[in-house]
mmCIF file as Biopython writes it, N, C-alpha, C and O atoms, coordinates in Angstrom:
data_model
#
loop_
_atom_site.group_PDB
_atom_site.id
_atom_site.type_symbol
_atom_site.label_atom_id
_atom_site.label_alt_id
_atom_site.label_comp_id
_atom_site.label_asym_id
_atom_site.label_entity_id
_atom_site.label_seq_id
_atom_site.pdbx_PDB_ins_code
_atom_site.Cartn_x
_atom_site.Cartn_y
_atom_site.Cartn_z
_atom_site.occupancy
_atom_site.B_iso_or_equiv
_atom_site.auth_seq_id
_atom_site.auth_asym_id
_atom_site.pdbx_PDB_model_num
ATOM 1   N N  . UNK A ? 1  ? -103.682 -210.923 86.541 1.0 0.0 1  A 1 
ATOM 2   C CA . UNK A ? 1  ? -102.743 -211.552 85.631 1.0 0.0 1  A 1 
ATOM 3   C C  . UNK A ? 1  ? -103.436 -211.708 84.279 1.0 0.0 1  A 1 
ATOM 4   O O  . UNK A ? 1  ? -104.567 -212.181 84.165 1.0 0.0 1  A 1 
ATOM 5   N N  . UNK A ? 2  ? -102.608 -211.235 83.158 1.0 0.0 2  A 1 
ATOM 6   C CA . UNK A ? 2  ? -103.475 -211.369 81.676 1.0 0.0 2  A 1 
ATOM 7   C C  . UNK A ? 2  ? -102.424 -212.330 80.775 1.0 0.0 2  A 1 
ATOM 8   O O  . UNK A ? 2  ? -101.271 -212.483 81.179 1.0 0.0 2  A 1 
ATOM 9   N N  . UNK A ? 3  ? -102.643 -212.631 80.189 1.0 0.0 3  A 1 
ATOM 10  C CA . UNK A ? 3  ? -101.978 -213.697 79.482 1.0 0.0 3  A 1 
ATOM 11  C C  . UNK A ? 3  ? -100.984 -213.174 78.852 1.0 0.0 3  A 1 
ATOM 12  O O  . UNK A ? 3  ? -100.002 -213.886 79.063 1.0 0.0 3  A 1 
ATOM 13  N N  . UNK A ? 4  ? -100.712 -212.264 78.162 1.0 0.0 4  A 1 
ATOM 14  C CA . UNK A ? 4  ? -99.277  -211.585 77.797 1.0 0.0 4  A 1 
ATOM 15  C C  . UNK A ? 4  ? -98.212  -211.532 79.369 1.0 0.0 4  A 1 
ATOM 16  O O  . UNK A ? 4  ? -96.982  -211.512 79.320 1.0 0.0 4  A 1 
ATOM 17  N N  . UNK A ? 5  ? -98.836  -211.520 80.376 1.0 0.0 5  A 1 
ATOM 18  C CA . UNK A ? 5  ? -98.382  -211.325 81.547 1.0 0.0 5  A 1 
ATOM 19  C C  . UNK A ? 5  ? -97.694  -212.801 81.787 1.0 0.0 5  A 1 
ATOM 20  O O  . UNK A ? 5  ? -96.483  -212.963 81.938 1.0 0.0 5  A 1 
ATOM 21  N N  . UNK A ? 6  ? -98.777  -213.953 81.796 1.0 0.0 6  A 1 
ATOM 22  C CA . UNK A ? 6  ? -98.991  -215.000 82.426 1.0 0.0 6  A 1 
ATOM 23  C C  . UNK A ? 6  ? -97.529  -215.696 80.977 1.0 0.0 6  A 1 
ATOM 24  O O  . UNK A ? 6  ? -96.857  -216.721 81.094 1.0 0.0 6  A 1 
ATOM 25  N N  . UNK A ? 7  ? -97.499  -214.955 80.111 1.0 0.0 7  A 1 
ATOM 26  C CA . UNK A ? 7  ? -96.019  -215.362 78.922 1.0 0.0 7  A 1 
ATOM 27  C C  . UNK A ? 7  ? -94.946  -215.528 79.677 1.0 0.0 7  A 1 
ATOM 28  O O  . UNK A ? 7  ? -94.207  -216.456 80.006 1.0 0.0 7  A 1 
ATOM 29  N N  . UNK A ? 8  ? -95.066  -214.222 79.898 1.0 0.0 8  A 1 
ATOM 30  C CA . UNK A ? 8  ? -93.638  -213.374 80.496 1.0 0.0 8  A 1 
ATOM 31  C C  . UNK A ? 8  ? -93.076  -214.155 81.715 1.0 0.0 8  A 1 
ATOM 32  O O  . UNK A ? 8  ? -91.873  -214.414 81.694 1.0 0.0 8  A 1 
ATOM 33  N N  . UNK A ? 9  ? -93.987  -214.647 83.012 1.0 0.0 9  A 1 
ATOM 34  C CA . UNK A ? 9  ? -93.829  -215.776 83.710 1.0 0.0 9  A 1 
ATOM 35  C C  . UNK A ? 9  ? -93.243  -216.847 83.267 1.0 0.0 9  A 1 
ATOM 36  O O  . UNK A ? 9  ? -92.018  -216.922 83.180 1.0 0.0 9  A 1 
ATOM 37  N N  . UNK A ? 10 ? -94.076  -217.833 82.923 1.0 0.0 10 A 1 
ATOM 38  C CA . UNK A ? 10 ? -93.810  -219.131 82.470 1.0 0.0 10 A 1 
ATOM 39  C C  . UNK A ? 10 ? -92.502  -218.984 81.589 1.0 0.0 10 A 1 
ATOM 40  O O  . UNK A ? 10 ? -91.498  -219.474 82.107 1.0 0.0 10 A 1 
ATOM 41  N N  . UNK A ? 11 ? -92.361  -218.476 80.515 1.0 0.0 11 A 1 
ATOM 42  C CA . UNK A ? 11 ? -91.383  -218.397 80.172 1.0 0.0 11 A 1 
ATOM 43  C C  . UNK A ? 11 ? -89.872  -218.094 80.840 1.0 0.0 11 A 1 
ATOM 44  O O  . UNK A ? 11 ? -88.891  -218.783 80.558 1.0 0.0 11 A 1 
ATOM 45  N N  . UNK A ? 12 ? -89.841  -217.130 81.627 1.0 0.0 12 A 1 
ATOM 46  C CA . UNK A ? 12 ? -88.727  -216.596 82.553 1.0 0.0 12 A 1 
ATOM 47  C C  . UNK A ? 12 ? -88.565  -217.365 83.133 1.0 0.0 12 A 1 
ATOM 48  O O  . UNK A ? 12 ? -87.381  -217.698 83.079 1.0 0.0 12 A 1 
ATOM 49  N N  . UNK A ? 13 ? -89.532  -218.359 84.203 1.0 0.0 13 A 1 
ATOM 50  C CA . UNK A ? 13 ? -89.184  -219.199 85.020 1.0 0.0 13 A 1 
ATOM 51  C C  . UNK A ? 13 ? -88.513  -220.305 84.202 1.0 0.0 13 A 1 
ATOM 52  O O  . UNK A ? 13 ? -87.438  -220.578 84.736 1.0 0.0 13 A 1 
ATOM 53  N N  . UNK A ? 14 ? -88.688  -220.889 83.341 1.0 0.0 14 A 1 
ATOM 54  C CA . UNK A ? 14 ? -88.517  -222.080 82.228 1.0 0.0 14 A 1 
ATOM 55  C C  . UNK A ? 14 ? -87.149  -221.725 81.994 1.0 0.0 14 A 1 
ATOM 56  O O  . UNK A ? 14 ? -86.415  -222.713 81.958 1.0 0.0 14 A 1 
ATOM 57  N N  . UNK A ? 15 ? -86.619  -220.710 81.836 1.0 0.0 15 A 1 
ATOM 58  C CA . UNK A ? 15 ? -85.755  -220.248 81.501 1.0 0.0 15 A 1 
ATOM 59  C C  . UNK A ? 15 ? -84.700  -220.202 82.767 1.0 0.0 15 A 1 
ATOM 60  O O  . UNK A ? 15 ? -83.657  -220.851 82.682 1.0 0.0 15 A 1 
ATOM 61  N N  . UNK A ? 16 ? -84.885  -219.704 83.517 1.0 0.0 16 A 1 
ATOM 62  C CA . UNK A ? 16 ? -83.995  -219.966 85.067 1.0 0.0 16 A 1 
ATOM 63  C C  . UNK A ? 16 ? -83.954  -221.209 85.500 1.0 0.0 16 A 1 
ATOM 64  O O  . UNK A ? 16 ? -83.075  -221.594 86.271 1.0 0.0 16 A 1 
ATOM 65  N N  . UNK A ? 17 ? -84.692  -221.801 85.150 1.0 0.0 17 A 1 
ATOM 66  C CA . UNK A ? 17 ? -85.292  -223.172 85.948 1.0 0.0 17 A 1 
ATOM 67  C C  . UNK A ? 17 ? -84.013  -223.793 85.271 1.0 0.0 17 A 1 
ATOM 68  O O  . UNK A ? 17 ? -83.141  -224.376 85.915 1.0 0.0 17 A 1 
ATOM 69  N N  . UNK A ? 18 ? -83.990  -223.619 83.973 1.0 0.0 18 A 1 
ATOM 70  C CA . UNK A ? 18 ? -82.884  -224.676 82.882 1.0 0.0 18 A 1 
ATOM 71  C C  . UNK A ? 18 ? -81.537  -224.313 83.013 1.0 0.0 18 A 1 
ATOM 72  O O  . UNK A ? 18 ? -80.592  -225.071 82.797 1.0 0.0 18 A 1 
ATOM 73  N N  . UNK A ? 19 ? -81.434  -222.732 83.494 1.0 0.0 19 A 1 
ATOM 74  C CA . UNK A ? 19 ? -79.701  -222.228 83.695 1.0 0.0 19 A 1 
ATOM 75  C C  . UNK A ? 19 ? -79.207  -222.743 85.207 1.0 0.0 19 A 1 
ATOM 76  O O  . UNK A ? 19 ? -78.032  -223.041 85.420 1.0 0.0 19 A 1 
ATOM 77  N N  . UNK A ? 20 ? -80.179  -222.805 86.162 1.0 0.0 20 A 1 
ATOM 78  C CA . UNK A ? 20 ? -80.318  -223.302 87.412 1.0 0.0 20 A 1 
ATOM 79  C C  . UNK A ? 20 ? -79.561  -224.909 87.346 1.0 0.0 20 A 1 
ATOM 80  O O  . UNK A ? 20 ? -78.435  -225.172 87.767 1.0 0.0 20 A 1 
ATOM 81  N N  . UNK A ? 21 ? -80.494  -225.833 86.717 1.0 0.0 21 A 1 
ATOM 82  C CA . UNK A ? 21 ? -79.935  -226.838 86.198 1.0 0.0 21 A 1 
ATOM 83  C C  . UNK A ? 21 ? -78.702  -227.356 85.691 1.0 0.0 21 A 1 
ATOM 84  O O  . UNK A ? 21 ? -77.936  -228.310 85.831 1.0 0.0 21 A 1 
ATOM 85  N N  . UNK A ? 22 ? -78.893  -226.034 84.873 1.0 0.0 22 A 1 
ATOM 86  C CA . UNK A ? 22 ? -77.047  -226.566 84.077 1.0 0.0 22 A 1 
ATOM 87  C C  . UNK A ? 22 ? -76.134  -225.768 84.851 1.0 0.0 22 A 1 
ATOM 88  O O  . UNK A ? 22 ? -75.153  -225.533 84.144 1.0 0.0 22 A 1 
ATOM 89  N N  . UNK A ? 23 ? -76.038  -225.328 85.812 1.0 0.0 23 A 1 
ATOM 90  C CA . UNK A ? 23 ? -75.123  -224.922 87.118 1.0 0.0 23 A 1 
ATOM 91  C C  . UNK A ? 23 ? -74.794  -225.907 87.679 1.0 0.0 23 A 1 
ATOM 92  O O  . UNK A ? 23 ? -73.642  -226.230 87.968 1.0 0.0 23 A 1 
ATOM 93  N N  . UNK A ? 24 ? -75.835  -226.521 87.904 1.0 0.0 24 A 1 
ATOM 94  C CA . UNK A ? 24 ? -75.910  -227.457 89.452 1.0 0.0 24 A 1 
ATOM 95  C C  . UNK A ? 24 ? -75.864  -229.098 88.893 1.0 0.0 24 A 1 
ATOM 96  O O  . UNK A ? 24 ? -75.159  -230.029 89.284 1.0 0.0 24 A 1 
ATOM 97  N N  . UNK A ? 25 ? -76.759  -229.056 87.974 1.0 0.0 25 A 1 
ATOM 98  C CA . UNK A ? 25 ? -76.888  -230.363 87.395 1.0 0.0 25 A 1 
ATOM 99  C C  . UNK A ? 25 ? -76.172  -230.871 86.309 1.0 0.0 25 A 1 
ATOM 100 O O  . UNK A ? 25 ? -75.273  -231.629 86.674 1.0 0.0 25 A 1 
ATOM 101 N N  . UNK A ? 26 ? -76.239  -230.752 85.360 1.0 0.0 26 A 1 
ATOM 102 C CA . UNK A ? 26 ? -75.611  -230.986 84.246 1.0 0.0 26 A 1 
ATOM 103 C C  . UNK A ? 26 ? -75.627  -229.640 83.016 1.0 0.0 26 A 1 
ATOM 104 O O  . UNK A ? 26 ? -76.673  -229.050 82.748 1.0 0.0 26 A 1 
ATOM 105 N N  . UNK A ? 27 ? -74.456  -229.342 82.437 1.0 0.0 27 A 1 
ATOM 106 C CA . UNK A ? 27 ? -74.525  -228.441 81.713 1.0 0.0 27 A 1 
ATOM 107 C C  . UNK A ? 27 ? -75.125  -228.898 79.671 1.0 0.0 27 A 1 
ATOM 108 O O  . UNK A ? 27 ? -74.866  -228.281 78.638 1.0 0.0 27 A 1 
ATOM 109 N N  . UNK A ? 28 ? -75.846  -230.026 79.861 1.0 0.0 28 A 1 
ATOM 110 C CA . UNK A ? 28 ? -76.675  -230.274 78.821 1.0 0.0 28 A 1 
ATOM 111 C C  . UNK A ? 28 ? -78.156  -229.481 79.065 1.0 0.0 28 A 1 
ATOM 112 O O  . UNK A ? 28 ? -78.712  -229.100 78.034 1.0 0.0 28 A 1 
ATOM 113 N N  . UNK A ? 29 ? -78.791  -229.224 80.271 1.0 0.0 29 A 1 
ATOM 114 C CA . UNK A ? 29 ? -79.947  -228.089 80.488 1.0 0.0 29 A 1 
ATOM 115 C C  . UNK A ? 29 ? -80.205  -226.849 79.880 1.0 0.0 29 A 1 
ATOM 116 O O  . UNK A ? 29 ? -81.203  -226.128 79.905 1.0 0.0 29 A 1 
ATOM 117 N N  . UNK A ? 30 ? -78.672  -226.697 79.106 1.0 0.0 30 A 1 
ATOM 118 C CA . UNK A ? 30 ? -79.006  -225.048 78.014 1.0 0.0 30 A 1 
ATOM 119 C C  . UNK A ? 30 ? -79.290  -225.620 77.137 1.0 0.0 30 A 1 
ATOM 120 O O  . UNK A ? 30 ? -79.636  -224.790 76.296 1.0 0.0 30 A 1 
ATOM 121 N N  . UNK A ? 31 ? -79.413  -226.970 76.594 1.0 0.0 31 A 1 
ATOM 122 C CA . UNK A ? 31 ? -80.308  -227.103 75.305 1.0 0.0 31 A 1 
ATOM 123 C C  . UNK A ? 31 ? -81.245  -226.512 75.358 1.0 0.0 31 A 1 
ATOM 124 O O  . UNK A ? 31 ? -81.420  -225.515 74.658 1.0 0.0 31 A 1 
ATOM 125 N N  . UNK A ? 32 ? -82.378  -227.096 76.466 1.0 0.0 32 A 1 
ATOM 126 C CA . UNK A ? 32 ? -83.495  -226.339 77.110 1.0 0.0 32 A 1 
ATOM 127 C C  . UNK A ? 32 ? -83.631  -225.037 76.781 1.0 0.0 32 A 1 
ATOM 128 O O  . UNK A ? 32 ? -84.545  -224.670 76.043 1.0 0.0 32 A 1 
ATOM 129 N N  . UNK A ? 33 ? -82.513  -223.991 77.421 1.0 0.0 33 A 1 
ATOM 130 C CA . UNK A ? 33 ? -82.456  -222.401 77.415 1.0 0.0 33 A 1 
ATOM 131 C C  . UNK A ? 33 ? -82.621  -222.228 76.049 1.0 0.0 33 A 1 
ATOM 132 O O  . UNK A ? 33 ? -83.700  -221.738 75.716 1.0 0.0 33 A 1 
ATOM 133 N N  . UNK A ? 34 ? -81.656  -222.564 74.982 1.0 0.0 34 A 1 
ATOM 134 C CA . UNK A ? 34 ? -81.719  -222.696 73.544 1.0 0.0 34 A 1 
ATOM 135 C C  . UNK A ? 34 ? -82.876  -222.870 72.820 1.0 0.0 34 A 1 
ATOM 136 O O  . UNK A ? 34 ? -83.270  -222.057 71.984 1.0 0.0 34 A 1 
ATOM 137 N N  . UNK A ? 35 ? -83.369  -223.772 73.071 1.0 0.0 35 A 1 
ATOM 138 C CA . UNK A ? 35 ? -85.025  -224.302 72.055 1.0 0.0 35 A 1 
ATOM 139 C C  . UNK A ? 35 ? -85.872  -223.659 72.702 1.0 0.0 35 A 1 
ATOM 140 O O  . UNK A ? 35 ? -86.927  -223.665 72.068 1.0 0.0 35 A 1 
ATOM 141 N N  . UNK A ? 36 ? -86.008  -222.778 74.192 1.0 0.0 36 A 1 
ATOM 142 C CA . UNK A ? 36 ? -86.860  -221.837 74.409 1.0 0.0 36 A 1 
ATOM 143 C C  . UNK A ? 36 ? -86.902  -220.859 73.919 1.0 0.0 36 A 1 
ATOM 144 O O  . UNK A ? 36 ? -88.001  -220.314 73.820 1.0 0.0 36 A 1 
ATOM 145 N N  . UNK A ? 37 ? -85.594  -220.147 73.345 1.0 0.0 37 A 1 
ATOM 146 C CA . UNK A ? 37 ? -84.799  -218.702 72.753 1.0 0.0 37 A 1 
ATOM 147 C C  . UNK A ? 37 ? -85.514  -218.882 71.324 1.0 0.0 37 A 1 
ATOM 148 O O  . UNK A ? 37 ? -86.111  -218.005 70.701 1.0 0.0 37 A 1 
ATOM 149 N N  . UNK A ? 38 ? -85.288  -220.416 70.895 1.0 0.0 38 A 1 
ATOM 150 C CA . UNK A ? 38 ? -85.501  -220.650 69.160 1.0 0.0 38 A 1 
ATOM 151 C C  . UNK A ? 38 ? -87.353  -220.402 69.109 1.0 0.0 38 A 1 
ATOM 152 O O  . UNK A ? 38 ? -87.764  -219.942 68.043 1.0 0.0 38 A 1 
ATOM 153 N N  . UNK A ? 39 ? -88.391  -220.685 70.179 1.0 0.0 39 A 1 
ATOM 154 C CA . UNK A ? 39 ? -89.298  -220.878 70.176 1.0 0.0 39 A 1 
ATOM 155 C C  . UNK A ? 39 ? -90.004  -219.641 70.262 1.0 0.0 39 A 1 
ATOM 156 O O  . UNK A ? 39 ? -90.980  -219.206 69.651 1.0 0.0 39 A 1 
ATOM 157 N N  . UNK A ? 40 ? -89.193  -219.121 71.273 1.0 0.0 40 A 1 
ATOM 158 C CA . UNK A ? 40 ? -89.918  -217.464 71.168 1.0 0.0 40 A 1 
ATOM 159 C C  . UNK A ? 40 ? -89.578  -216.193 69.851 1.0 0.0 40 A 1 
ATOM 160 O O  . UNK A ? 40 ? -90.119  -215.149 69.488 1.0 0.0 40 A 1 
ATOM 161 N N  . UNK A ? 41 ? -88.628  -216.830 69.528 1.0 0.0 41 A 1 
ATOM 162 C CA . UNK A ? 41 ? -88.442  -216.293 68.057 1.0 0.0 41 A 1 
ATOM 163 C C  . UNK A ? 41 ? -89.477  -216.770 67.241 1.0 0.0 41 A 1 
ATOM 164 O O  . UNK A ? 41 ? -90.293  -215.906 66.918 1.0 0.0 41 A 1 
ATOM 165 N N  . UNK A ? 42 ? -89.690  -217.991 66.785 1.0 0.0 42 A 1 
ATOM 166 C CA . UNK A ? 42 ? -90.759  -218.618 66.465 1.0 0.0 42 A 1 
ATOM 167 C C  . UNK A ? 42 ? -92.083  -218.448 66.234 1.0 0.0 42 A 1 
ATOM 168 O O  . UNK A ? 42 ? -92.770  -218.577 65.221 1.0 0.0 42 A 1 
ATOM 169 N N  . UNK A ? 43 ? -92.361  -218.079 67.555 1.0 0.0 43 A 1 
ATOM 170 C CA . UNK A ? 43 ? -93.817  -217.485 67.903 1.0 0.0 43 A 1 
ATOM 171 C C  . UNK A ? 43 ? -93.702  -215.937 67.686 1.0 0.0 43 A 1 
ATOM 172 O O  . UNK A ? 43 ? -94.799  -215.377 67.710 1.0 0.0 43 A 1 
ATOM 173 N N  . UNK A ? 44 ? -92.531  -215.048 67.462 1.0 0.0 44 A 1 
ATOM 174 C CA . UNK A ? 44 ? -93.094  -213.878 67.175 1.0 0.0 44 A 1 
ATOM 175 C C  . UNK A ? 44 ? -93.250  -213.739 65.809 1.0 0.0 44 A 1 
ATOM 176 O O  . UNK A ? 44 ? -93.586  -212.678 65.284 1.0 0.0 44 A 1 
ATOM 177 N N  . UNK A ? 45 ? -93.070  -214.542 65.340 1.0 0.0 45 A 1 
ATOM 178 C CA . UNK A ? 45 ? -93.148  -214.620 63.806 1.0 0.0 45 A 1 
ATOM 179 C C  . UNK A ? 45 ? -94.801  -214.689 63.154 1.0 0.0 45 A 1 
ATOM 180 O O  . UNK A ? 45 ? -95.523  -213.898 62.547 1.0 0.0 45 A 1 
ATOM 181 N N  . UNK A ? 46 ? -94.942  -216.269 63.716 1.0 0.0 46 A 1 
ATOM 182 C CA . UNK A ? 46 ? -95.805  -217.049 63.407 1.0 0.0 46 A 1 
ATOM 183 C C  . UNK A ? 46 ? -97.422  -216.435 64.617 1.0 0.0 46 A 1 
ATOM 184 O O  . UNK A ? 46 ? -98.633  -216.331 64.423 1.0 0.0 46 A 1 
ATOM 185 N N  . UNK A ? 47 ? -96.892  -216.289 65.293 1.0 0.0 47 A 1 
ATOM 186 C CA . UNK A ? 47 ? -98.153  -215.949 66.418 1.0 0.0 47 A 1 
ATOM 187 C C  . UNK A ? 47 ? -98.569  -217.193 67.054 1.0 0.0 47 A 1 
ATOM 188 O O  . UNK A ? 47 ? -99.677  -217.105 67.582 1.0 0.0 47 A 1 
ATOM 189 N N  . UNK A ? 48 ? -97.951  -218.416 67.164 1.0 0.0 48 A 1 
ATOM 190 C CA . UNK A ? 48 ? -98.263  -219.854 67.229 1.0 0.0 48 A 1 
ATOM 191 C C  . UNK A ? 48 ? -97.514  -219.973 68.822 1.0 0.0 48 A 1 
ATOM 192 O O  . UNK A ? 48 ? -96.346  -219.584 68.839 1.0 0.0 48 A 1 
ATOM 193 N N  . UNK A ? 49 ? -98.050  -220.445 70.076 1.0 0.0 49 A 1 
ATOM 194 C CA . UNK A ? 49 ? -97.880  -220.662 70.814 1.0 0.0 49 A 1 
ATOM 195 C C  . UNK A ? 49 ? -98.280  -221.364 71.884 1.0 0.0 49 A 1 
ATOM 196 O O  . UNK A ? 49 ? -99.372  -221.055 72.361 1.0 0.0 49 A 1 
ATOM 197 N N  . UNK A ? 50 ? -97.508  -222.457 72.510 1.0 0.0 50 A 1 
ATOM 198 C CA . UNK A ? 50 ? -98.594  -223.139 73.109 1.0 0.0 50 A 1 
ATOM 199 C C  . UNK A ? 50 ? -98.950  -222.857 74.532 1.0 0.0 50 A 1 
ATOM 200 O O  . UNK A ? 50 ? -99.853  -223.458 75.113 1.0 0.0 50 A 1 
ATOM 201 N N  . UNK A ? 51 ? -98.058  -221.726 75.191 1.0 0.0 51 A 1 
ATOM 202 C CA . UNK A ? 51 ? -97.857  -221.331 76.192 1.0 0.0 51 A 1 
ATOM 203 C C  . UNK A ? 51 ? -99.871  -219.831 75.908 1.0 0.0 51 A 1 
ATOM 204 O O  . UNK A ? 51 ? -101.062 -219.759 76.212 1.0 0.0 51 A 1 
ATOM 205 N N  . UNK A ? 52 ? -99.541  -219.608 75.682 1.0 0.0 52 A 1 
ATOM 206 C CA . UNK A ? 52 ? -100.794 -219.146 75.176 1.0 0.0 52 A 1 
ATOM 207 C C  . UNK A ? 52 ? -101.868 -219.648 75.254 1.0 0.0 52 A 1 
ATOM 208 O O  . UNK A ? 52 ? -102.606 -219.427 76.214 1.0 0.0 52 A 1 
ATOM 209 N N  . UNK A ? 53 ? -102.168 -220.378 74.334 1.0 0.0 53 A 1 
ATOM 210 C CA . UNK A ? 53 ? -103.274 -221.528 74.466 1.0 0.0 53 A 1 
ATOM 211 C C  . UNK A ? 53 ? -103.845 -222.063 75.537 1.0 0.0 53 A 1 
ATOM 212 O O  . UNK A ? 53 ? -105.010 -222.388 75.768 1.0 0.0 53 A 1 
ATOM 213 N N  . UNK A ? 54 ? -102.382 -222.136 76.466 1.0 0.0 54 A 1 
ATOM 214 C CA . UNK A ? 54 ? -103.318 -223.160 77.868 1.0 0.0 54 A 1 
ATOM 215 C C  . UNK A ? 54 ? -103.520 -221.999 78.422 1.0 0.0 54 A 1 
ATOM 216 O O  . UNK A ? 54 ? -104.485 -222.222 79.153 1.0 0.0 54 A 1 
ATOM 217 N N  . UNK A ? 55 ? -103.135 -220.517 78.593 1.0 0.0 55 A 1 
ATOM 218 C CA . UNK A ? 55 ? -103.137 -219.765 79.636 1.0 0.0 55 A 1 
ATOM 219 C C  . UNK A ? 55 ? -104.696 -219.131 79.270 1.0 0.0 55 A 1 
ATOM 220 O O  . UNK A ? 55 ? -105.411 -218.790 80.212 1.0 0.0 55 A 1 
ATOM 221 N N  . UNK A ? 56 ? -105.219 -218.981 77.760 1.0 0.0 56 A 1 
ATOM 222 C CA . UNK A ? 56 ? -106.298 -218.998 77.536 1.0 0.0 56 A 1 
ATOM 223 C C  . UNK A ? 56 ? -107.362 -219.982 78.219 1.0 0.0 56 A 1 
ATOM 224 O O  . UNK A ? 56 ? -108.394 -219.617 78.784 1.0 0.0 56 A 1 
ATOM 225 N N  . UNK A ? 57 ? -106.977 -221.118 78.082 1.0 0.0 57 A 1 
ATOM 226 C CA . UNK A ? 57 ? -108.137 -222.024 78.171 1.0 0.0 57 A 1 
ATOM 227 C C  . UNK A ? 57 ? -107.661 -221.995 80.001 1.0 0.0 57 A 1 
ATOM 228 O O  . UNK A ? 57 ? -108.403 -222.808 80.551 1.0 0.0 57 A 1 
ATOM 229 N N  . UNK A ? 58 ? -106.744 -221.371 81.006 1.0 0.0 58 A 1 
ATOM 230 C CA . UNK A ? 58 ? -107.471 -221.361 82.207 1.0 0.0 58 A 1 
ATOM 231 C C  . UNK A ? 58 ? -108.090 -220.162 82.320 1.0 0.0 58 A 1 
ATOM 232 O O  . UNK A ? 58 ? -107.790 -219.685 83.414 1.0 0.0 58 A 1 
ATOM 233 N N  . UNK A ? 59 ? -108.858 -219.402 81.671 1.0 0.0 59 A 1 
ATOM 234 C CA . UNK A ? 59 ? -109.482 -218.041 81.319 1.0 0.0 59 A 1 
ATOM 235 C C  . UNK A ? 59 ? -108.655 -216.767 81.815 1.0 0.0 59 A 1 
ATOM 236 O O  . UNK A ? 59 ? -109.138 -215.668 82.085 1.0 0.0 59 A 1 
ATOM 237 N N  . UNK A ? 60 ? -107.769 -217.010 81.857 1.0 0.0 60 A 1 
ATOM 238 C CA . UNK A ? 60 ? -106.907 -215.592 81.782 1.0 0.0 60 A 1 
ATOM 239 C C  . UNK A ? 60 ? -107.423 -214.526 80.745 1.0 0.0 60 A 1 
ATOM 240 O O  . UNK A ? 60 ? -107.755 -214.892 79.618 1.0 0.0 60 A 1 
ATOM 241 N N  . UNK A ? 61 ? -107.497 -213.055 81.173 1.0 0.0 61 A 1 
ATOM 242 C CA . UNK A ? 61 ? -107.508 -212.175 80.465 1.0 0.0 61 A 1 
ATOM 243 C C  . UNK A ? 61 ? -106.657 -212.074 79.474 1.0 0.0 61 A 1 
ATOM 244 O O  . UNK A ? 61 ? -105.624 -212.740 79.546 1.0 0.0 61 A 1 
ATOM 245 N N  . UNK A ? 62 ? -106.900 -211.190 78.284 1.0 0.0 62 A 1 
ATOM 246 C CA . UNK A ? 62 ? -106.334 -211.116 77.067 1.0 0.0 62 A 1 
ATOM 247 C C  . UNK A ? 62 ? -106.464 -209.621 77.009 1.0 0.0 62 A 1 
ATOM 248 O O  . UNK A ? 62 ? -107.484 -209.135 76.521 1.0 0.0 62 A 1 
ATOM 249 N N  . UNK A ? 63 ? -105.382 -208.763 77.529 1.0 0.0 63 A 1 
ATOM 250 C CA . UNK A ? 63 ? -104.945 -207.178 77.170 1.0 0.0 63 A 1 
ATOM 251 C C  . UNK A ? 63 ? -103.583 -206.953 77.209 1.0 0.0 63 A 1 
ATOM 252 O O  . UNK A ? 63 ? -102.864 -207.534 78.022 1.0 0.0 63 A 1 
ATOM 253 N N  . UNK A ? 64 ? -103.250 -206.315 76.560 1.0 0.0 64 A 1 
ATOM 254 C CA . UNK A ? 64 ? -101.853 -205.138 75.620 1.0 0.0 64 A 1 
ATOM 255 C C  . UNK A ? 64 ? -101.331 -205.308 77.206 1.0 0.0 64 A 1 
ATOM 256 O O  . UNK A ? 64 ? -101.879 -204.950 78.248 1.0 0.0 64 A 1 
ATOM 257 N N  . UNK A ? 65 ? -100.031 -206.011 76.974 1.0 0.0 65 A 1 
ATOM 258 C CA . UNK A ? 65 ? -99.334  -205.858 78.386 1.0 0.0 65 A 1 
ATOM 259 C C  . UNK A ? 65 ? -98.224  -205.073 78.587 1.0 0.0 65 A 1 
ATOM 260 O O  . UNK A ? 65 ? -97.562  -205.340 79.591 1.0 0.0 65 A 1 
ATOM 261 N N  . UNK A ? 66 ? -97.898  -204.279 77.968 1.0 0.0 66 A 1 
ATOM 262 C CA . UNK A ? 66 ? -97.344  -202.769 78.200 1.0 0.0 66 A 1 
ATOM 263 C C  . UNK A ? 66 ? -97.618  -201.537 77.368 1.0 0.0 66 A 1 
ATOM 264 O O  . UNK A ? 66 ? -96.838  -200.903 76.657 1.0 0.0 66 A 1 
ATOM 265 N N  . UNK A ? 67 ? -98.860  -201.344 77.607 1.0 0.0 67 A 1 
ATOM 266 C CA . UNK A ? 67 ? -99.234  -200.476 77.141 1.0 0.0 67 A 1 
ATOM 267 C C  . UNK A ? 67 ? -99.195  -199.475 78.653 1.0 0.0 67 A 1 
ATOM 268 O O  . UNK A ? 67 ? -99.562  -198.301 78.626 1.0 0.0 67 A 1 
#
């Protein structure tokens, strides 16, 4: 698992996890879906991420994940 990898996870799940929610639970949980959508826009901009950061600091590899 490399950290472009370990993105693609966390994120997807975060993302099901919140549509899951607003099925079952309350349909205020796509805020959630929303400010994740706004965030990853965000970060492709800026390169600023915090999902990154921690996946670094549990020493995950750092290589081109579709290459």
């Amino acid at each position: 698992m490399t950290v472009e990898r370990g993105i693609l996870l966390v994120v997807g799940a975060l993302i099901l996890a919140t549509v899951l929610l607003a099925v079952y639970v309350n349909i205020n949980w796509l805020w959630v879906t929303g400010i994740l959508g706004v965030h990853l826009m965000q970060a492709s901009f800026t390169g600023f991420c915090p999902v990154v950061m921690t996946l670094k600091k549990l020493g995950l590899p750092q290589r081109p994940g579709f290459s």
